[in-house]
N, C-alpha and C positions, 0 to 999 in steps of 0.2 A: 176618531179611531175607527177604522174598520170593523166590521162583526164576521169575527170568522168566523160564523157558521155559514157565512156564504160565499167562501173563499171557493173559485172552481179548480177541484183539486185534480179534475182528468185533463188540467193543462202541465201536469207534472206526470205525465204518464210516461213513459222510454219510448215509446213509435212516436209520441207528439213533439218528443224531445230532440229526435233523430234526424238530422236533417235527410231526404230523401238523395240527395247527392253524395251522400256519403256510401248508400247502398248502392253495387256495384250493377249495373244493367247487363243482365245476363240472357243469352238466347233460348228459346223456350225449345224442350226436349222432347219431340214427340214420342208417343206409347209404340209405335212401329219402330223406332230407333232402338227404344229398350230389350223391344221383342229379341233384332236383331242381337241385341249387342247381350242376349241373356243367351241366344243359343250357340254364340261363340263362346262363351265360358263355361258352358258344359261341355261344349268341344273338347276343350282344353282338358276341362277335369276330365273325361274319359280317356283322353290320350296320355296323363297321368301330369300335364307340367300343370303344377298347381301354383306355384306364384309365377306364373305367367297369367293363370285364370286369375288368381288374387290380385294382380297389380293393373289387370282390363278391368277388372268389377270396381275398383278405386281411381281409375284414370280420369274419367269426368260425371262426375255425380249427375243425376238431373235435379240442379236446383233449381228451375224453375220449369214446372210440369205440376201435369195433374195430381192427384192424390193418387191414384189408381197407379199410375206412373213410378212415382216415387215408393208405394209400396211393392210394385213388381221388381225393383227395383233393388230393393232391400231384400226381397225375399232370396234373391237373385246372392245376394252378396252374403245372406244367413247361410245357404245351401253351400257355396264357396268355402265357408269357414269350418263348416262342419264337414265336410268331405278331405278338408286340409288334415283337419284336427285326425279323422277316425284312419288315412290312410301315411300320416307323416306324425312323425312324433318331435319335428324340430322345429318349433315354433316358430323360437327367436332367429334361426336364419336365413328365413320366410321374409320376419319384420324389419331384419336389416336391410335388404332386397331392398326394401319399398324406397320411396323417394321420399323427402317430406311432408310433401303435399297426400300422399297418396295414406301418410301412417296417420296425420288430421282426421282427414276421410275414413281411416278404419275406426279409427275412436269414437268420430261422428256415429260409423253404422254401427259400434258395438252396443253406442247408446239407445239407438231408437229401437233396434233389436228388443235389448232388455225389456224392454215396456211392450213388447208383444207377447201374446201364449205363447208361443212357440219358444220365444225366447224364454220365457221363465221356464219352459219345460227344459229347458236346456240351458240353465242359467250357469250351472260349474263349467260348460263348454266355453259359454263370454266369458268370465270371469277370469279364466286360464288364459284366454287371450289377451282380457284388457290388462293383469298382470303382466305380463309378456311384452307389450307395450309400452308400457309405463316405465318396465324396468328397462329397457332400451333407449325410448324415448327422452323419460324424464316426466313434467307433470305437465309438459308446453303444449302438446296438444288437445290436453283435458282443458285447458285456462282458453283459448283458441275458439275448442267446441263452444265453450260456455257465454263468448264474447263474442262470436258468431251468427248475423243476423239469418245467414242463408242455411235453409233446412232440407236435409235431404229425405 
């Protein structure tokens, strides 16, 4: 008989478990793209079409990019949601708009959001959205985020 105490158990880990083909190869997102792609969406917010800015800020994540990237990124897409929120009071026909790849993607940012200051400073603002979500959606893109190897 074996002695499991020396059973190597980080061979039962999810990444060792993952085969690497199954994660999808994705092109890497330079910080100059974001830059650009953050000052068209303040465009947009100042000339007032706000899920036009919402649906450019969830069009193509950078999932694979810097940290630095990915958080300008997100900051990009918190500013979007709160400019929606403080100047439009209709959420849900915002979230309809979206496409479903694009409502994934808000549930994605409304989560990493949350786990920032900023976001807990402003947490009834997610909160009101990812309601909004949810209730339009359904739970598909919460089950999605969570089964989702690529992080935004």
């Amino acid at each position: 008989m074996e002695d499991w105490r020396r059973i190597d158990i980080d061979q039962f880990d999810g990444d060792h478990l993952t085969p690497q083909e199954l994660i999808p190869e994705l092109p890497e997102t330079s910080h100059d793209e974001i830059v650009a792609l953050s000052k068209q969406i303040r465009s947009a917010l100042t000339s007032g079409q706000f899920s036009e800015a919402l649906a450019l800020a969830l069009d193509s994540p950078p999932y694979n990019a810097s940290d630095a990237t990915k958080s300008l990124h997100s900051d990009t897409v918190f500013e979007t949601l709160c400019s929606i929120k403080n100047n439009r009071s209709d959420l849900s026909g915002i979230i309809k708009q979206l496409s479903p790849s694009q409502q994934d993607n808000l549930v994605k940012y409304l989560y990493r959001n949350m786990a920032t200051p900023a976001g807990a400073k402003q947490g009834g603002l997610l909160l009101n959205w990812f309601e909004k979500t949810v209730e339009i959606t359904g739970l598909g893109p919460v089950v999605r985020y969570m089964s989702d190897r690529r992080t935004v």
